[in-house]
VEXKE-981707 format. One record per residue (C-alpha): residue in three letters; x, y negated, z. Coordinates in steps of 0.2 Angstrom, whole numbers, plus 5000, padded with zeros to 4 digits. Layout:
REM VEXKE-981707
ALAXYZ...
//
This chain:
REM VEXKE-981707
UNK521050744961UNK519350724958UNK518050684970UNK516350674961UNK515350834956UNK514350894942UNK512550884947UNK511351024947UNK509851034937UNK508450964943UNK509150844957UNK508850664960UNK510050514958UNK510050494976UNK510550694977UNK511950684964UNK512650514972UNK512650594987UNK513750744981UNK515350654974UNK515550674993UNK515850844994UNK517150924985UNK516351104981UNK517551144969UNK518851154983UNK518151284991UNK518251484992UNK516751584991UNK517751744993UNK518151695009UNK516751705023UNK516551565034UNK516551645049UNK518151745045UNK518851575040UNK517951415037UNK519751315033UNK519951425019UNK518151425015UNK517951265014UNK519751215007UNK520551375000UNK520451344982UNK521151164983UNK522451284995UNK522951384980UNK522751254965UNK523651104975UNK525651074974UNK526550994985UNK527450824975UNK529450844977UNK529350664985UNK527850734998UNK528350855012UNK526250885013UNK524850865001UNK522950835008UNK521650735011UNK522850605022UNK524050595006UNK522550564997UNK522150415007UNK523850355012UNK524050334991UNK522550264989UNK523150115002UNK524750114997UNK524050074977UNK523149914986UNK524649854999UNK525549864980UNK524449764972UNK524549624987UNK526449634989UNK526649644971UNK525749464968UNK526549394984UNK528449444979UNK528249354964UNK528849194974UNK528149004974UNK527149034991UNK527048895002UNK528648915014UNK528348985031UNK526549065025UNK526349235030UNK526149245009UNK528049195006UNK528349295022UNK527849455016UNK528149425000UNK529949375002UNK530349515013UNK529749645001UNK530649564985UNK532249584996UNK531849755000UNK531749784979UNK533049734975UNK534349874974UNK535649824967UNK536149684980UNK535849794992UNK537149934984UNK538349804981UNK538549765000UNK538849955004UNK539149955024UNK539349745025UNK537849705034UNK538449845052UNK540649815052UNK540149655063UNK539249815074UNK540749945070UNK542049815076UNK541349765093UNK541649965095UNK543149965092UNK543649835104UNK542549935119UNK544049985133UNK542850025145UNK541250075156UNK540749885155UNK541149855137UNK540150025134UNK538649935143UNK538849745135UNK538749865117UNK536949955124UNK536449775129UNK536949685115UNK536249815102UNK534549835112UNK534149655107UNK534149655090UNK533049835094UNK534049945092UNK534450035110UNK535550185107UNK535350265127UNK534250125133UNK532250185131UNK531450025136UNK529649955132UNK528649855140UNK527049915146UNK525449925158UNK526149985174UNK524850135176UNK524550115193UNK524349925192UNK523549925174UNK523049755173UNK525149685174UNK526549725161UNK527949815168UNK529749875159UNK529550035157UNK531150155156UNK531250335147UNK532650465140UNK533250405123UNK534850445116UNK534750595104UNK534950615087UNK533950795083UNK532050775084UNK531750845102UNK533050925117UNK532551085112UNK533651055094UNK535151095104UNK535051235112UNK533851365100UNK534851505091UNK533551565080UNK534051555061UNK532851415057UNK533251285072UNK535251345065UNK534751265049UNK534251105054UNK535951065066UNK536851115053UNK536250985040UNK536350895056UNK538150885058UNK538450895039UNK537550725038UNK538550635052UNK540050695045UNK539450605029UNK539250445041UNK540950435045UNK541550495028UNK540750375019UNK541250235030UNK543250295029UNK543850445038UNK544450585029UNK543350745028UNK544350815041UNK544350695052UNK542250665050UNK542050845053UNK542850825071UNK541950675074UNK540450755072UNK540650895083UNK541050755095UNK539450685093UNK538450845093UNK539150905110UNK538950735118UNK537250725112UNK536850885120UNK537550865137UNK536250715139UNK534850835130UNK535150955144UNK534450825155UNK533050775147UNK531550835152UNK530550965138UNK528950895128UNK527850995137UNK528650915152UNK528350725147UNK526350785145UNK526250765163UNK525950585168UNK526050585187UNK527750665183UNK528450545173UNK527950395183UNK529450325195UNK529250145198UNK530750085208UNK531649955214UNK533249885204UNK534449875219UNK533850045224UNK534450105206UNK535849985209UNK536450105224UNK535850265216UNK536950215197UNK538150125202UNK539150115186UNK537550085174UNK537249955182UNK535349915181UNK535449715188UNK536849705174UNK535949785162UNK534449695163UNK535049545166UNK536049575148UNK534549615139UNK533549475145UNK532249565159UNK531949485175UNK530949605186UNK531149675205UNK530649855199UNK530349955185UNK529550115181UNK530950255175UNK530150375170UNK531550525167UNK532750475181UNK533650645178UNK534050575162UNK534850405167UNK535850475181UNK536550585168UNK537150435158UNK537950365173UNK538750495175UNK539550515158UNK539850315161UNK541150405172UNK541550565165UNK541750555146UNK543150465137UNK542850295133UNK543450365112UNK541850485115UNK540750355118UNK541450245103UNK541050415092UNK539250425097UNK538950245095UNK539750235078UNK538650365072UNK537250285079UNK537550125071UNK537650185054UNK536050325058UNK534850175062UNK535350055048UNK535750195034UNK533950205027UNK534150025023UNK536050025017UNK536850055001UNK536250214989UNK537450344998UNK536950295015UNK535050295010UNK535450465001UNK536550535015UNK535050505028UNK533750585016UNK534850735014UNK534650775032UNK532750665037UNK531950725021UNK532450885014UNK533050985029UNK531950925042UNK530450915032UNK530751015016UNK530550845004UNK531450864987UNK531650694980UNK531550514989UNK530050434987UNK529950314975UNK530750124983UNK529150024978UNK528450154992UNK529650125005UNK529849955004UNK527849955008UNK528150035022UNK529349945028UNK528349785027UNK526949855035UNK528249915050UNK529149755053UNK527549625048UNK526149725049UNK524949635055UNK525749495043UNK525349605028UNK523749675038UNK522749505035UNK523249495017UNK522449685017UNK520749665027UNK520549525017UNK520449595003UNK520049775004UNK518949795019UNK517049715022UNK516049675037UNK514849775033UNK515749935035UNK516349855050UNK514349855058UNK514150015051UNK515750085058UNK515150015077UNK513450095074UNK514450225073UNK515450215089UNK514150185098UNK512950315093UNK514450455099UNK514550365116UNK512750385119UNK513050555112UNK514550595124UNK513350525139UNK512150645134UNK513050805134UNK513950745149UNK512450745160UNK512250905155UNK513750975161UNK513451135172UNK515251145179UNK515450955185UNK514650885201UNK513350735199UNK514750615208UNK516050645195UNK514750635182UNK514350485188UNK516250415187UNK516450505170UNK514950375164UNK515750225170UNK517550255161UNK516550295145UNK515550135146UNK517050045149UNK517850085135UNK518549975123UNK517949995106UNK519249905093UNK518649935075UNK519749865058UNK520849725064UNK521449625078UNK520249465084UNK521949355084UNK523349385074UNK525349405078UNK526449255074UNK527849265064UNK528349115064UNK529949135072UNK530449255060UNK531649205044UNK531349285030UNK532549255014UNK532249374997UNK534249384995UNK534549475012UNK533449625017UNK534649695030UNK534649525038UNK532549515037UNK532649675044UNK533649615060UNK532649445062UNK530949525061UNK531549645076UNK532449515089UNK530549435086UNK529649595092UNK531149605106UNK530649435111UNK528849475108UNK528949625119UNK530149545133UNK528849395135UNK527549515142UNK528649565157UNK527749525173UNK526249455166UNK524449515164UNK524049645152UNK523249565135UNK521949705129UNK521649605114UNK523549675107UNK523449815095UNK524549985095UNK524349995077UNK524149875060UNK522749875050UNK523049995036UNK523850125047UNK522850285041UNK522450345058UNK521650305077UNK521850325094UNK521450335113UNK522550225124UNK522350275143UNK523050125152UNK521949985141UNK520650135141UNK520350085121UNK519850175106UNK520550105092UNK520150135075UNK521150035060UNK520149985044UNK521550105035UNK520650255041UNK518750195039UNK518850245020UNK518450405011UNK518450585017UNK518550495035UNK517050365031UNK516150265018UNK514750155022UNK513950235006UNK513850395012UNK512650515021UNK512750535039UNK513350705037UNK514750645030UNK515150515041UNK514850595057UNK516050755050UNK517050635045UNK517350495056UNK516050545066UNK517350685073UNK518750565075UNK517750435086UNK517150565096UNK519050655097UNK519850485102UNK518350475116UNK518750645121UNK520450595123UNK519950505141UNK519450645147UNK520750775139UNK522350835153UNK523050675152UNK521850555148UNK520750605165UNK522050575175UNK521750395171UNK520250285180UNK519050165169UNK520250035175UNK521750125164UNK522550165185UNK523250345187UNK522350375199UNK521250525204UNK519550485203UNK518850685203UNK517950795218UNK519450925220UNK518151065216UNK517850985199UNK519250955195UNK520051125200UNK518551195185UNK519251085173UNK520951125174UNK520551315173UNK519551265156UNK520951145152UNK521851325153UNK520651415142UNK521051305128UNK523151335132UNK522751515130UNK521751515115UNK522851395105UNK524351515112UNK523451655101UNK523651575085UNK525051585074UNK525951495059UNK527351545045UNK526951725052UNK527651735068UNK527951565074UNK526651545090UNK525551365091UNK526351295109UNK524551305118UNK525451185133UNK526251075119UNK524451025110UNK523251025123UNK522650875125UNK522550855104UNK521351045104UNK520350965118UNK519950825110UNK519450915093UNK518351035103UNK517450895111UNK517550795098UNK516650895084UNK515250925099UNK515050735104UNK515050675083UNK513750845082UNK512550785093UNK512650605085UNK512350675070UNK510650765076UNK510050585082UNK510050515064UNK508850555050UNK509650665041UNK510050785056UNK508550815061UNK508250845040UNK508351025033UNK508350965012UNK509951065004UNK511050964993UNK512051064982UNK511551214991UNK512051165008UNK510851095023UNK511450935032UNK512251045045UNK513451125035UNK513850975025UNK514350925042UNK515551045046UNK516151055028UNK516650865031UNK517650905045UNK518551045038UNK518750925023UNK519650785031UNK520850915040UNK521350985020UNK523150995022UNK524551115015UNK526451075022UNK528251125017UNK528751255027UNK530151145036UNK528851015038UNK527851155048UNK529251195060UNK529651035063UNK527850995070UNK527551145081UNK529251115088UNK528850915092UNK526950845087UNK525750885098UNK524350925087UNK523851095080UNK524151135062UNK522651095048UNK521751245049UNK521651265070UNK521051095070UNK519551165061UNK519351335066UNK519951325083UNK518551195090UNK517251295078UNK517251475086UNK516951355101UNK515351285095UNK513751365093UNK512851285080UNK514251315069UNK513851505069UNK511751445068UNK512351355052UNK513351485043UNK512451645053UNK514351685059UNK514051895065UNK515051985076UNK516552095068UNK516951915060UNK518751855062UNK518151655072UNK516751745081UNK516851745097UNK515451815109UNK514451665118UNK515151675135UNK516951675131UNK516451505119UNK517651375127UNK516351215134UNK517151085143UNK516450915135
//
């Protein structure tokens, strides 16, 4: 798809540059903003666009994500071609990807690489030879029931703690297992079908397969019933049980936490569990189950985690299920893709230096922190303002936002690999050696201080975020490219762009979750009670609202599910709007291709958001992501924010118009 436009007589250079932009053509003049502005602005591209049978969505982040993946091809292309020096992160990367590529030495192994897994299952006899399997799978990252990761404890931000939470399940969420409707039906179905496959295509008969499977499904829901919902996990306070190991040791006496931690290499007093509920139930099936159930479930876990990088059939029998009944994709995407992926998954930041290198420049590194730090005097603005929060809490609220850490592109320092073997004639071997390194990685962080300078994400990841305990925004160089940001391009388009996702990440601090947290990254309350009383009834507001809206015809957004994520957009399109009025341009009223700088603003932002999904694709997000589709991203925070019905004279009797005391204003 195009980007650049025809100019219009008369205009400038400057004007016409400015244009390629903004994507008129995909928008909807029969459509009236303030009935719809996502269709508005993107309901022509809507109607034109097909989804590829190798996407599961088409949009502006497809856009983009090609666009990256093109360049990590080029990179991982000359690098596979061999001759780098050995142990560079060149040969490395290279190698690892050239191993990944080659197809037909992966299809001639079939299975090879898990029977070493498949027979210490069949030799399990017991509750302690169930346990020595979960330990000795967990250090090659794989951890089957055990939901470890080592983390800031949040109410000691500043030292590492192991972290414990429910794991175990097979279907995307809890909910998979017990939901009637026709739909959820569906997707157990090619559930079972696909572990059947499993197990036929590493020996049983069809019949025997099909029993094994219903072994699995009903042993994976008796552990779903004690997992807690994803509305549930949202609550931080809730999920936060630090505890000491001999306590556990009394409490699950047959799990064993000293054994279990001393198996997998931790060495710490107490630990944070955050589902308990979920751990006593797998003590209890420790006791309960036959051992013959638990070597079922573990077999078809195996083969579930290491299918996608087995043989053809294995790869084909995972897509089956993962790609075209979960999410409505037609055909696998192309290997070239997937083995770029992977790269960037098991040596991203590896790969992420050979990307910056070459694909990103300082300079939209400075403007990018311009940026940044525009929306945070922005948000300190509005936030004394605020006529619903006391002057004490305001004063708190300033502090966390100055303390943010801002991390733009790439890391400062860079991961080592060095203990990683990487040989271009064994993939499923690369694959195990890159994860005991991040294992180790992770495992040398217990009980010692928290190093801020680590990264959440690699460098050509398309996307950013807010994390509460570091209390960071982080935005990787893979997003700080067109319709997101160009340092070419005029500040409407940057701050409706980008603009909007610096100031959602910021918000993101202060959303029901993120306020919880102090400018140290402590849960810990740091709100007059009468404030925070205000907030949570407006926290409420946006539940309700969000509630309203509906997908697929009669399918409800979950309002609880994606609050945090609509609080973010509202305050962030308000924070990244106020930036925008500091610069130039925004205090500017000169039309370009009929539109003023304002609404070239919002028409960014309902840009970026340009999506169209599979139906399964759909389902499968309201049911587990905790944003809102494409279009409430755009028009939810919009009927919210007055000068978006200043900008397109939005009247009464239209379908976003909301009257100006019922407007939503929290940040």
């Amino acid at each position: 798809m195009a980007l650049a436009l025809t100019s219009c007589g008369g205009n400038s250079a400057k004007e016409t540059a400015a244009q390629s932009f903004l994507v008129t053509v995909n928008m909807d003049s029969a459509v009236k903003p303030g009935d719809n502005f996502f269709l508005f602005a993107n309901g022509s591209w809507l109607r034109k666009s097909e989804i590829p049978p190798t996407e599961s969505s088409i949009g502006s982040f497809l856009d983009l994500r090609n666009r990256t993946r093109a360049n990590l091809r080029s990179i991982l292309d000359s690098v596979a071609k061999g001759g780098m020096a050995a142990g560079s992160i060149e040969q490395k990367v290279g190698d690892f990807y050239a191993s990944g590529m080659d197809s037909a030495a992966i299809d001639k192994r079939g299975y090879d690489p898990v029977k070493p897994d498949l027979q210490q299952i069949d030799a399990i006899k017991d509750a302690k030879g169930i346990m020595d399997f979960v330990a000795a799978q967990q250090q090659e990252g794989d951890g089957i029931i055990l939901g470890q990761y080592i983390g800031a404890d949040e109410k000691n931000s500043s030292m590492n703690i192991p972290v414990y939470v429910q794991y175990g399940l097979g279907l995307p969420d809890r909910d998979y297992y017990f939901k009637t409707d026709a739909a959820n039906q569906a997707i157990v179905q090619a559930y079972m079908k696909y572990v059947a496959r499993l197990f036929n295509l590493t020996g049983d008969d069809t019949v025997t397969a099909a029993k094994k499977a219903a072994t699995v499904f009903a042993f994976e829901k008796q552990i779903a019933a004690a997992h807690k919902t994803n509305v549930e996990l949202r609550d931080p306070e809730s999920n936060y049980h630090k505890m000491a190991v001999k306590d556990l040791d009394k409490s699950m006496p047959v799990f064993g936490w000293s054994s279990i931690l001393a198996a997998v290499g931790v060495k710490a007093d107490s630990v944070n569990v955050g589902q308990p509920g979920y751990y006593a139930k797998i003590n209890e099936l420790l006791k309960t189950a036959p051992v013959d159930t638990w070597k079922t479930y573990f077999r078809f876990h195996v083969l579930h985690s290491a299918a996608a990088s087995l043989s053809s059939d294995f790869v084909n029998a995972n897509f089956e299920y993962s790609g075209k009944a979960l999410r409505g994709q037609q055909q696998l995407k192309p290997r070239w893709q997937r083995m770029s992926d992977n790269t960037d998954a098991f040596l991203g930041e590896a790969l992420g230096q050979l990307y910056v290198k070459r694909f990103f420049t300082d300079a939209a590194k400075k403007r990018m922190l311009e940026l940044v730090n525009n929306l945070e005097a922005s948000f300190e603005a509005r936030m004394g303002k605020l006529d619903w929060m006391t002057d004490s809490t305001k004063a708190k609220a300033k502090d966390k936002l100055h303390a943010f850490l801002k991390k733009i592109a790439y890391p400062d320092k860079w991961r080592d690999y060095s203990k990683v073997t990487i040989n271009r004639n064994q993939y499923y071997e690369n694959l195990v050696s890159a994860s005991k390194n991040e294992y180790q990685y992770q495992l040398s962080k217990v009980g010692k201080p928290v190093d801020k300078t680590e990264w959440g994400m690699t460098p050509p990841t398309i996307n950013a975020y807010y994390n509460p305990t570091f209390n960071e925004i982080v935005f990787p160089a893979g997003i700080l490219q067109f319709p997101f940001f160009d340092e070419n391009a005029d500040d409407a388009i940057n701050y409706g762009g980008i603009g909007m996702v610096i100031g959602h990440e910021m918000t993101h601090g202060f959303d029901d979750q993120g306020a919880q947290y102090d400018k140290d990254g402590n849960l810990k309350n740091w709100w007059s009670k009468a404030d925070f009383d205000k907030f949570k009834a407006k926290s409420q507001q946006v539940i309700n609202l969000y509630n309203s809206f509906t997908i697929l015809d009669s399918v409800h957004v979950n309002g609880a599910l994606t609050t945090g994520e609509n609080m973010a957009d509202i305050g962030g399109v308000a924070i990244a709007y106020d930036a925008f009025k500091m610069t130039k341009q925004g205090k500017d009223t000169t039309k370009i291709d009929g539109f003023t700088p304002d609404q070239r603003f919002f028409l960014s932002l309902a840009q970026i958001w340009r999506t169209k999904q599979k139906e399964q694709s759909e389902r499968l997000r309201i049911n587990t992501d905790p944003h809102s589709p494409a279009m409430y991203r755009v028009n939810g925070p919009l009927m919210n924010f007055d000068p978006f019905y200043q900008a397109f004279n939005v009247q009464p009797g239209q379908k976003m118009y909301k009257p100006e005391a019922e407007r939503i204003k929290i940040w």
